[in-house]
N, C-alpha and C positions, 0 to 999 in steps of 0.2 A: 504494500500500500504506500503510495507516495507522500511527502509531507502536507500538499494539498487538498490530497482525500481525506487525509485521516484529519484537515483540519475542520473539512467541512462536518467528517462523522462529529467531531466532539459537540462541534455548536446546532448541529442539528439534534442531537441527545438533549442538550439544555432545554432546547425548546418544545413548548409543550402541544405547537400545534399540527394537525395533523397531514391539513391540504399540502401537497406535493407544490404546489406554486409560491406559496405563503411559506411554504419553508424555505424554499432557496430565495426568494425576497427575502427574507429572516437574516438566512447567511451571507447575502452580499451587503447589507446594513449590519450588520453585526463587525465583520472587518471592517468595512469602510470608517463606523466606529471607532476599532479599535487603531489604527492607523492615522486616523485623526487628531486622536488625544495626544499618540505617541509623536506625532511631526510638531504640532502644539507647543506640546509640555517637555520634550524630553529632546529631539535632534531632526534637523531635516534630512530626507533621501538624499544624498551625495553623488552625482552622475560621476561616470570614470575622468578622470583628469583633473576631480578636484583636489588640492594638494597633492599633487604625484601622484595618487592612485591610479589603480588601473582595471577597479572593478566598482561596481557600489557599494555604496559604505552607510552607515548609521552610527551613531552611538547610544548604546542599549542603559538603562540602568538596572542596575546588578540587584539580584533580586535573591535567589537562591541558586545561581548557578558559578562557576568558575570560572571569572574571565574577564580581561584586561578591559569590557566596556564598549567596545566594537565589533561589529559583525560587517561579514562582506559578501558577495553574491555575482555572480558575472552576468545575472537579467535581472532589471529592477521587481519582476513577478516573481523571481526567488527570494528577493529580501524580502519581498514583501511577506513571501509564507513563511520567513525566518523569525520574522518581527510578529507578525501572528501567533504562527505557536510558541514564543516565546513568553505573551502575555496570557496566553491560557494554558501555560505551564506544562506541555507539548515535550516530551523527550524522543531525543531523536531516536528511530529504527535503528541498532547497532548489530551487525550480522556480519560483518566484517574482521578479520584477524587483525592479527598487530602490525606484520610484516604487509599486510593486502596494503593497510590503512599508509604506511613506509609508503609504498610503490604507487597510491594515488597523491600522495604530498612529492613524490620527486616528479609528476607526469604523466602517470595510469598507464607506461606501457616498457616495461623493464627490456624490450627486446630490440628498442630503437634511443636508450636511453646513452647519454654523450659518456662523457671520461668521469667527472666528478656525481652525477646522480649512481652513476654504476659504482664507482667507489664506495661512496657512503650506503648502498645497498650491501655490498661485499662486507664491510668493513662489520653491518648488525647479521647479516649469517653467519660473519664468525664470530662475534665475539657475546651476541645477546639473540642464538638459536632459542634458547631456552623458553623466547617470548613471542616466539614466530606465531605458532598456530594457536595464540591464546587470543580469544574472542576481547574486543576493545568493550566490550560491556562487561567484562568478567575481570580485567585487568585489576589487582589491586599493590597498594603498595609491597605486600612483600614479595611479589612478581619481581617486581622492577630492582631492588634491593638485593634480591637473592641473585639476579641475573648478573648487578654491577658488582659483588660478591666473587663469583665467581672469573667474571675478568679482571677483577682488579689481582685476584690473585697469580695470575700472568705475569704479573712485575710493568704492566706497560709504561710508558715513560708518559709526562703532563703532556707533553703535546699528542699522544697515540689518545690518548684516553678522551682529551677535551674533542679531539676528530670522530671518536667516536661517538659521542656523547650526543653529536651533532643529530646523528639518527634520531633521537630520541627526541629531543629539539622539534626536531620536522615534525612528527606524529602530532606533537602538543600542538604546531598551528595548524595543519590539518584539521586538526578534534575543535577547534576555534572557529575557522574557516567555516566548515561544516557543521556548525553550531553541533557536535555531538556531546554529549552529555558524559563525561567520565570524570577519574578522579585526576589533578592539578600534575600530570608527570613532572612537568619543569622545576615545582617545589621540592616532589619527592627525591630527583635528584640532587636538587640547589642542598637540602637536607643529609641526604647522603656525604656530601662535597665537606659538609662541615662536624658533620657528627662523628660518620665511620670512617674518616681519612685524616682526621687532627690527632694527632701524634706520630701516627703510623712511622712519618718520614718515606713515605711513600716515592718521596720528591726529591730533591735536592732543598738544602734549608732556603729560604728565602733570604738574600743578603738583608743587613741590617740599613742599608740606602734605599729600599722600598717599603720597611715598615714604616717609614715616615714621611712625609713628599711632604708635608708643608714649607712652606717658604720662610724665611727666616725675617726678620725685622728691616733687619739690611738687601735683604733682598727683594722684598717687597717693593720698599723704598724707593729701591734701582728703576724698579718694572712701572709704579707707575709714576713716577719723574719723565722718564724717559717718555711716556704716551702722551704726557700732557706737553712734553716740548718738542715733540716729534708726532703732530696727531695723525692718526690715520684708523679706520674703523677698525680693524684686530689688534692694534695696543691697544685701542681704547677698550675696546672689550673684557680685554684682561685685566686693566687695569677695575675696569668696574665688577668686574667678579670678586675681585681681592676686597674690595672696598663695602659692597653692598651682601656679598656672602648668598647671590643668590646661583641655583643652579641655570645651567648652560641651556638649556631647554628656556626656562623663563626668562633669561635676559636674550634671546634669540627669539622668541613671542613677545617681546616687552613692544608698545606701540607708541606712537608721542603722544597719544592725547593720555594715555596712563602716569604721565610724568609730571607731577608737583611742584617741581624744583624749587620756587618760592616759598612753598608750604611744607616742603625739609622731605618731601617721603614720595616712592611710588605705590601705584597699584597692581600685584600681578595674581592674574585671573587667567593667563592664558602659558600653554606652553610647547614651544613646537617639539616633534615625536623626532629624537636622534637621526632615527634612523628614513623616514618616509617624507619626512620636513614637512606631514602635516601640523598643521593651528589646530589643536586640543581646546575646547573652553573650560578644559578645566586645570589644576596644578595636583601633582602629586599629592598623595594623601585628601585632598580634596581641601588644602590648606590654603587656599584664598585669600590674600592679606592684605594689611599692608604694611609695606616695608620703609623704616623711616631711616633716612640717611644721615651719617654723619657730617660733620664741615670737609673732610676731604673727600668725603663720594658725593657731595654735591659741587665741589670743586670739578670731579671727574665728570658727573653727570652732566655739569652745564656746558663744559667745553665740549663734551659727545654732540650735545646739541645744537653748539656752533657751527662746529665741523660737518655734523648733519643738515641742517638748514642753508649751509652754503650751496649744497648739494640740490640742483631744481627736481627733485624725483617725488612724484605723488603718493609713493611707497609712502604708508602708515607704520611703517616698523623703523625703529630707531636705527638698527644695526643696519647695513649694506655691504654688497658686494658685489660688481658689473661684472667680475667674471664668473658669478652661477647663472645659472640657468635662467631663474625668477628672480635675479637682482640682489636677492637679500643674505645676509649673511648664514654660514651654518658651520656647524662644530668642526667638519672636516679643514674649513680653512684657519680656525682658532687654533687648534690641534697642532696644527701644521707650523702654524706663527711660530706658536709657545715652544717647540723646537728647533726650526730653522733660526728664528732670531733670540729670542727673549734666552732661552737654554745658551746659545753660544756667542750670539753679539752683546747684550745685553749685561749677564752673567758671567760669559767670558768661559763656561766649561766647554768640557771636552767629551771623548765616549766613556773617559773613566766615570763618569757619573750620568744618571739617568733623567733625560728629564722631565718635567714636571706636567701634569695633565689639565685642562682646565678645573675638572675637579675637585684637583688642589689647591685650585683656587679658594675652593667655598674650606676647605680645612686652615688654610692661613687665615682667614678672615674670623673664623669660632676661633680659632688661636690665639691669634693678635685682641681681638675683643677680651677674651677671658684674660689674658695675664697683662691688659690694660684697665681690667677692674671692673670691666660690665658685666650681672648678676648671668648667670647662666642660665635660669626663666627667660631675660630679655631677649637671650641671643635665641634661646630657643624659639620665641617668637617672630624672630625674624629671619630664618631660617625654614620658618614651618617645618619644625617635628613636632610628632606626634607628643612626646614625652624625653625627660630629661638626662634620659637612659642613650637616647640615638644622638643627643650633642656632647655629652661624653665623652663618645667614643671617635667623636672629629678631632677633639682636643687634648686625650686622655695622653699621649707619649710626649707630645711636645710641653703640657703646664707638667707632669712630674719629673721630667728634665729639668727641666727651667727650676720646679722650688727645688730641685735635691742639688742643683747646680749651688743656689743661691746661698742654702743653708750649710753646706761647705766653709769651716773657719782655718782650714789650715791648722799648721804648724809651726808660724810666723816664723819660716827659716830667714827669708831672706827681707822682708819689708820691716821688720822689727828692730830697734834700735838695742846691737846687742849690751851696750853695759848695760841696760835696765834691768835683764834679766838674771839668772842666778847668780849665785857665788862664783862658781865655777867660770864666771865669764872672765876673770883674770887670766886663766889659762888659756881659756881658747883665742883671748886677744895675744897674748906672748906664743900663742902657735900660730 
């Protein structure tokens, strides 16, 4: 039964009347209904090419199912029966195995498939058979555990295993894609990743130059000095990441009319997707804020805005850039800056050291705030987390550095005036 029939069987079930005419009247006001509310209230039908896409799109609100908030459809008549049975709580037919569900997420046809779908096919009949003929409705976590179980005891190396892993990956957006209904794969392994592989040494240890990437006082310093006497949109960007602590996604959705600058603070409601460079209306965690700035990110903010308004371009978004595609700035070119310059011209390193991510940005900025005195509630609010447990852990290695550095008195060998000190200090003056 297709997902159209069975949507029409449910709503014709609810209803109580009998005539065969008056029922599918019944059932075509009934979607229409429910469709309405939902473009309404909640997201419009999205045709291919909005934001990069390349299918129809929606965004759903999360009700009792698992999942990122979007659905997609290659006919607008399939979203539409996606978004239907979605609100009459509709699970999808699951008949399909693990490995099937693999083979229609690489292309639905493993016998004309290029170099890399064939790979990452090969790569889960070796090393995760165990999950082939296991029906995607049946699938449960210790499936998946026992299978990553079993290869991990292979010895694979981090890069075999994250290639692997990739399989896995595919199914979850498949089961997404297909609005099918199972349990969160991508958790259960993210879970896996941290639970049953921390201590092990699985790996090689992690150097001690990656546990930490925030940027240091002085080198913050450097990075936004440098943007503001040299502007150009990707310093400026970094610079205001350091400055305002927010993520790459919201300062890459940040628009001008969202910008206060007079009134000390922005607004961010919006944030583009890393990876698809669609405009999200909404921010992580669903943390909607607003963000009040300091005297040097409104230093930083108002020069963006100079630099920006010289600029004759209708663009609503503060950031740019004329060499993408759609004008505006995105992570790949910040990415790129914060290595090709800011890591080497800037900072002056080398390949002995690794450089720094936008990311780190938002870690220097919870840094710098906390061991400049601002309450850890504050930053967490401007920051949007959820709780005081997740800004902790941005600034937890660099402030117990900083106080164990601080709290350090020595052994006054050499700054100490030595007659003051013992008796014995005769001799050590005559030696």
């Amino acid at each position: 039964m297709t997902l159209s029939q069975r949507i029409s069987t449910t709503i014709s079930n609810e209803c109580k009347l009998t005539d065969k005419a008056l029922i599918q009247t019944y059932i075509m006001n009934r979607k229409d209904a429910i469709l309405s509310e939902h473009i309404n209230n909640v997201d419009t039908i999205h045709e291919p090419g909005y934001g990069g896409l390349s299918y129809y799109s929606t965004k759903l609100t999360p009700k009792n199912r698992n999942h990122n908030g979007l659905i997609y459809a290659k006919t607008k008549e399939d979203l539409e029966n996606k978004i239907i049975a979605y609100y009459l709580d509709i699970q999808e037919e699951n008949k399909i195995t693990v490995r099937m569900a693999l083979i229609a997420a690489l292309g639905g046809n493993e016998d004309y498939f290029d170099k890399t779908p064939k790979r990452t096919l090969q790569r889960f009949d070796k090393n995760f058979g165990s999950l082939s003929q296991i029906r995607l409705s049946n699938l449960n976590e210790a499936d998946i555990r026992n299978a990553l179980d079993i290869f991990v005891s292979t010895r694979p190396t981090e890069k075999e295993f994250n290639e692997t892993v990739t399989s896995l990956n595919k199914i979850a957006d498949y089961c997404q894609y297909e609005h099918i209904s199972v349990l969160d794969i991508r958790e259960t392994v993210s879970v896996y990743r941290k639970v049953r592989l921390t201590g092990k040494h699985l790996w090689k240890t992690v150097s001690k130059q990656t546990k930490n990437l925030a940027f240091t006082r002085t080198e913050a310093s450097r990075i936004v000095r440098h943007a503001l006497k040299n502007p150009n949109y990707k310093g400026l960007s970094v610079a205001l990441l350091i400055t305002t602590g927010l993520r790459a996604g919201e300062l890459l959705g940040l628009e001008l009319d969202d910008i206060y600058a007079d009134d000390g603070y922005i607004w961010i409601h919006h944030t583009e997707d890393t990876k698809t460079y669609q405009i999200l209306d909404y921010v992580k965690e669903n943390k909607a804020r607003e963000v009040y700035l300091s005297d040097e990110a409104i230093t930083v903010i108002k020069a963006c805005l100079t630099f920006r308004m010289a600029d004759n371009s209708s663009s609503q978004y503060l950031l740019l850039n004329p060499c993408s595609n759609d004008g505006k700035m995105h992570l790949r070119a910040i990415d790129d800056y914060m290595r090709e310059v800011i890591h080497t011209e800037v900072l002056g390193y080398g390949k002995e050291r690794e450089a720094r991510s936008p990311h780190d940005c938002r870690r220097t900025y919870a840094s710098l705030e906390y061991l400049s005195g601002t309450p850890i509630n504050v930053i967490k609010e401007q920051m949007g987390h959820s709780n005081v447990g997740q800004t902790w852990d941005y600034i937890k290695n660099v402030v117990e550095a900083s106080e164990r550095r601080n709290q350090l008195k020595g052994g006054h060998l050499i700054y100490e005036d030595v007659k003051s000190c013992e008796p014995h200090n005769i001799a050590v003056n005559a030696f």
